[in-house]
Steps between C-alpha positions, in 0.01 A plus 500: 500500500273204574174710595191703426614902531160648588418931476222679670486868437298748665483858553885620593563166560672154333565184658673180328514144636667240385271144546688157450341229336750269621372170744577634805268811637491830311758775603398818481740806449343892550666790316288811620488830373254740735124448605368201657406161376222571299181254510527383135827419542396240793274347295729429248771345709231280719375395135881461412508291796218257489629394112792414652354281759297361184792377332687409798219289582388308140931422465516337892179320402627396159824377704352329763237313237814390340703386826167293591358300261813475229609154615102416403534606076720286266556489136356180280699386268373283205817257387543333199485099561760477170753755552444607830475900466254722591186529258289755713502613801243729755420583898335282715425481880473283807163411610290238654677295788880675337457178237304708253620689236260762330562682142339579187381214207663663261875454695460139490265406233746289302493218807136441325574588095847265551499341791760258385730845387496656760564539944439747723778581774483800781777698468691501889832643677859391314257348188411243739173417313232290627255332249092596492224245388188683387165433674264701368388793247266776482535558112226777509651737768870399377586327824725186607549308813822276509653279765855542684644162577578683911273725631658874589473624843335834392236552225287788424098577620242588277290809610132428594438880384557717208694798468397844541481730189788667488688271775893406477615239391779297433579255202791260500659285186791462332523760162743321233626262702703784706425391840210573768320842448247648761248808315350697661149598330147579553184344516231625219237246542318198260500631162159540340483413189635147519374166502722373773576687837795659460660722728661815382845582627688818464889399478754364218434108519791336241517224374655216698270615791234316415322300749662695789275620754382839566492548876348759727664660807371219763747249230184345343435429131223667370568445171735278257702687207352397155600787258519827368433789249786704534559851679434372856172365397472125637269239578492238781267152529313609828606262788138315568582316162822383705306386766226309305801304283694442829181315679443318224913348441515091501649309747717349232603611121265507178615283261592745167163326355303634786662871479367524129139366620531742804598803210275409267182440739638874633424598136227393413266606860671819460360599110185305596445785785602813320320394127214437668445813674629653165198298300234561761464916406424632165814618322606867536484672182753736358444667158721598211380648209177376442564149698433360819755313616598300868713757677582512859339200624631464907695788707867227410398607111666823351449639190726706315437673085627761280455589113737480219384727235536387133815644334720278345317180617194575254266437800423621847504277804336540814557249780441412869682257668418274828676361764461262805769695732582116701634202377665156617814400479564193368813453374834722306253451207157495561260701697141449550163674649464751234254699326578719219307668187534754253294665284611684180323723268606506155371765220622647189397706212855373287471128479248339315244230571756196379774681661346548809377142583872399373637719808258366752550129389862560554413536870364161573869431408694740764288549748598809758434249809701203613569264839814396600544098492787280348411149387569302820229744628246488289352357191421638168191681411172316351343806313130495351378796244141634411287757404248576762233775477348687875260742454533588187927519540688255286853386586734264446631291799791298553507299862771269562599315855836364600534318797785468802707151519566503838123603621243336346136686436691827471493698182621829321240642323555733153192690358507778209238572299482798289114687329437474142236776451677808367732512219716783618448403857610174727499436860714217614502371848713220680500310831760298690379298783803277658456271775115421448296213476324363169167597625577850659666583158203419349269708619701794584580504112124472423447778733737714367413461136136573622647835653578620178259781364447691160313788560578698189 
C-alpha cells in the first residue's frame, strides 16, 4: 500500500488512518473502534497533513524550476583539436544578452595552458554543437565567460540579493556526463574560515556539474557550482563575482597572450592583498614542547597534530601541521595560493648524538611537504643553505625558489630548517608558499624564522 498508516489510541478507543504520500492530495481512510476523536489524535493528522503539503510543495517547485529555466543550462565540452574526442567536460549557463556563456576556470582552463590543443563546443539538441570563443577569466573565483557565435532567446538573471539561511534552493549540472540534473538543496551561508567568499550549499554536487548555476525559486542564479567535499557538503562561487566578470567581458577575443597576462596579473594582485594583510600582524604563536612556533595565522589556516610515541622508531615525534583551506586552480597539474607548514618534534633516549643528526640530515632529503607542478609548469628549485642563530636558537636553513614558465614574477617557495641545541632533542619545521612573489617570500620566511622560540 502506497501510504502512511497512522494510530491514535485513547481511553476505550483506537483509530487508524491511512495517509498517501502520493502527488495528488492525501486520502484519508477511518477505522474506529468506540469514543470520539480524541484531541491528540487531531494534532497528529493536521501535523500529518501539513508534511504532506511540504513535500507536495518543494517536488512542484523542483518541477516547475526545471520546466522553466532548463532550455537556459548546457553542458561544455572541451574537444581535442587532434583527435576530436572529448577531453573534459562541465555545466555552464546562458547569460548576458543569451550570447554569454558562464562556467567555472577550471572547466575550460586548457583553452589558456594549450590553446593550440584544445576547443571548446556547447553541447545542443541531436549533438548539434555550436563552437564557444573565450572572452574572459576570473582565475581567483574559478569563473569563465565564453561567447556563442548566435545569441539564445532565453538566458538566466543574476539575483541582486542573497539567500536566506536556510532557504531552498536548486542546483542544476550535468553529473558524469548523464544528462541535465536539477538538486534540490539548502542554503547555509558564506563559510567563515576562508579566504574567498564561498557559499555553502547543502546537496550532492558531482562532478560534471561544474559551472552550472544554482538558482533560487524566482529562476535567478545566486550562485555558480565550483565543488565539493562529499556527503552533501558543497560549495558555490557567489553570483556578484558573475556579475563583476560579466561587466567587465571585451567587445572582441583576448589573444591567448593576453589570457596568460590577464591570469597572471589575477595572481599576482591577489597574493599581494592576502600576504600583506598576513605580514602586517605579528605572527600567532603555537607551542610544542618547549618551542614557539607560527600556528594558526588567519581564520582560512587550520592546524591539525598528534604524537607518535617511541617504540620501534627509537624516537618520539610530535607534530602539527598547517593548512591554507583555498587554493587556485590552475591546471590538471598544478595548483597555486597555498600556505602550508609543519612542525615536528623529534626526541630520543636510544639513538646517539652521530646517529641522531644522521636521521635528521636524512630529512632535508624527503621532505614530508610537496606542490604539485610538472615541468611545463614550473621550473626547478634554486636552493641556498646556512646556519643562522635568533636569540640564542641555532638552526640550519635550507631556502630554495622555483619559478612558473607561463607567469613570470611568480614563485614556489620551500623553507625547512631544523634546531641544533639538544643532542637527544630536534625540532624541524618546513614551509611551502606557492604562487608568491620574490619579495613576499622573502619576508614572510624572515618572519617566520623570527617566530621561532626556545624557551627551555
Amino acid at each position: 500500500m502506497n501510504g502512511t498508516l497512522l494510530f491514535c489510541f485513547g481511553e476505550g478507543t483506537m483509530f487508524g488512518y491511512t495517509l498517501s504520500v502520493l502527488r495528488k492530495p492525501p486520502v484519508l481512510k477511518m477505522a474506529e473502534r468506540g469514543g470520539f476523536l480524541s484531541f491528540a489524535c487531531q494534532l497528529l493528522l493536521s501535523a500529518a497533513l501539513l508534511l504532506w503539503a511540504s513535500v507536495s510543495l518543494a517536488d512542484d517547485t523542483a518541477e516547475k524550476i526545471y520546466a522553466a529555466y532548463q532550455q537556459d543550462i548546457h553542458q561544455v565540452r572541451i574537444v581535442d583539436r587532434g583527435s576530436g574526442a572529448k577531453a573534459g567536460i562541465g555545466s555552464g549557463f546562458s547569460a548576458g544578452a543569451g550570447d554569454l556563456i558562464v562556467t567555472n576556470y577550471h572547466v575550460v582552463s586548457e583553452l589558456v595552458n594549450r590553446p593550440g590543443h584544445y576547443r571548446a563546443e556547447l553541447v545542443g539538441e541531436d549533438n548539434d554543437n555550436e563552437p564557444l570563443t573565450l572572452l574572459a577569466v576570473d582565475v581567483v573565483h574559478d569563473l569563465a565567460v565564453l561567447r556563442l557565435e548566435t545569441a539564445r532567446p532565453h538566458f538566466l538573471a543574476l539575483s541582486p540579493v542573497r539567500p536566506a539561511m536556510g532557504e531552498e534552493l536548486f542546483s542544476f549540472g550535468n553529473p558524469h556526463d548523464l544528462g541535465l540534473t536539477i538538486v534540490q538543496g539548502t542554503y547555509n551561508g558564506l563559510l567563515e574560515k576562508s579566504l574567498y567568499e564561498k557559499i555553502h550549499f547543502t546537496a550532492s554536487i558531482n562532478p560534471g556539474m561544474s559551472g552550472g548555476p544554482t538558482l533560487n525559486r524566482n529562476g535567478e542564479v545566486v550562485g555558480v557550482n565550483v565543488s565539493t567535499a562529499g556527503n552533501q557538503i558543497s560549495f558555490l562561487v557567489p553570483v556578484s563575482y558573475v556579475a563583476t566578470l560579466l561587466a567587465a567581458v571585451p567587445e572582441e577575443p583576448p589573444a591567448a597572450e593576453d589570457l596568460t597576462a590577464s591570469v597572471r596579473e589575477q595572481l599576482l594582485a591577489n597574493q599581494r592583498d592576502y600576504f600583506s594583510a598576513l605580514l602586517e600582524q605579528p605572527f600567532t604563536a603555537a607551542e610544542i614542547g618547549d618551542y614557539h612556533l607560527p600556528g594558526e595565522l588567519a581564520p582560512y589556516i587550520r592546524c591539525w597534530g598528534d604524537t607518535s610515541p617511541a617504540r620501534e622508531l627509537l624516537f618520539s615525534r610530535t607534530y602539527q601541521v598547517c593548512d591554507s583551506t583555498d587554493d587556485i586552480y590552475l591546471s590538471r597539474a598544478l595548483q597555486t595560493g597555498i600556505i602550508r607548514f609543519r612542525h615536528e618534534l623529534y626526541a630520543t633516549e636510544e639513538l646517539g648524538p652521530l646517529r641522531f643528526y644522521n636521521f635528521l640530515e636524512s630529512g632535508f632529503n624527503n621532505p614530508r611537504l610537496a606542490l604539485d607542478g610538472s615541468e611545463e609548469d614550473v621550473t626547478n628549485y634554486e636552493c641556498q643553505s646556512d646556519f643562522v642563530t635568533h636569540d640564542g636558537l641555532d638552526a640550519k636553513v635550507v631556502y630554495c625558489l622555483r619559478g612558473y614558465k607561463k607567469y613570470t614574477d611568480l614563485y614556489d617557495l620551500f623553507l625547512t630548517a631544523t634546531t641544533l641545541v639538544k643532542d637527544d632533542e630536534a625540532l624541524r619545521t618546513t614551509l611551502i608558499l606557492a604562487g608568491v612573489d620574490a619579495e613576499n617570500a622573502r619576508r614572510f620566511a624572515q618572519n617566520y624564522l623570527e617566530a621561532l622560540q626556545w624557551n627551555p
